[in-house]
N, C-alpha and C positions, 0 to 999 in steps of 0.2 A: 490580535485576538481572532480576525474572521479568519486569516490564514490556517490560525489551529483547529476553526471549526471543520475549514476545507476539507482539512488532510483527515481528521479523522472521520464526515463524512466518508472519505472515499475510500478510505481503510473497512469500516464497517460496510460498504457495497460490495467491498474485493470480497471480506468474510461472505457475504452473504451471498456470492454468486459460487464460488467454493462449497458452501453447505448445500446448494440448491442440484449445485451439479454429484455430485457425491448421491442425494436423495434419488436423482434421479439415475443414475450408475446405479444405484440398487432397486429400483422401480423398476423402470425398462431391463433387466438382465442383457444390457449390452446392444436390444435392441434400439431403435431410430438414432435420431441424431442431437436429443436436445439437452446431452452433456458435450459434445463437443460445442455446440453453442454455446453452453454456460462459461466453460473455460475458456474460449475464446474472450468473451467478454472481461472475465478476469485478466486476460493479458492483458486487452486494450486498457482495462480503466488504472492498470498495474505501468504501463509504458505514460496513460497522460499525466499521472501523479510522476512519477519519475520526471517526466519533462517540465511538469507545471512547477516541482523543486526547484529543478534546475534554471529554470529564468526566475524564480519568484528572487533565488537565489543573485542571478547577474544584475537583474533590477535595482538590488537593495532593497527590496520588500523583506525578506529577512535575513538572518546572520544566523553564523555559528553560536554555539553558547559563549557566555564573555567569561565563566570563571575557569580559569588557567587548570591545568590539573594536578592532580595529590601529587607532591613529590616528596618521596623521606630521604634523608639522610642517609647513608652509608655507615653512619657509623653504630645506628639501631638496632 
């Protein structure tokens, strides 16, 4: 359960650096620099989640879903 809190913590930071950078894309009209910093951060925290899946994943912290998927008949 704390793994789900993680991920979408960090889902809601990507949103929230995304809206901030955006804000400020229409604030600054292009001037300074503090949507490329925004987005920057998006990547970073966009690359740690990606890698933190990925070992939570080789660890055995957690798994694929277990129920198998819909399969029909052919003859339906």
């Amino acid at each position: 359960m704390l793994i789900k809190i993680v991920i979408v913590l960090f889902l809601l930071m990507i949103i929230f650096t995304l809206a901030t950078s955006f804000y400020y894309l229409a604030k600054d009209k292009g001037q300074g620099d503090r949507v490329v910093r925004r987005l920057s951060w998006r990547i970073g925290l966009s690359l740690v989640l990606i890698l933190s899946l990925f070992g939570a994943y080789k660890m055995g912290w957690i798994e694929p879903g277990s129920k198998p998927p819909v399969r029909y008949s052919e003859g339906q």
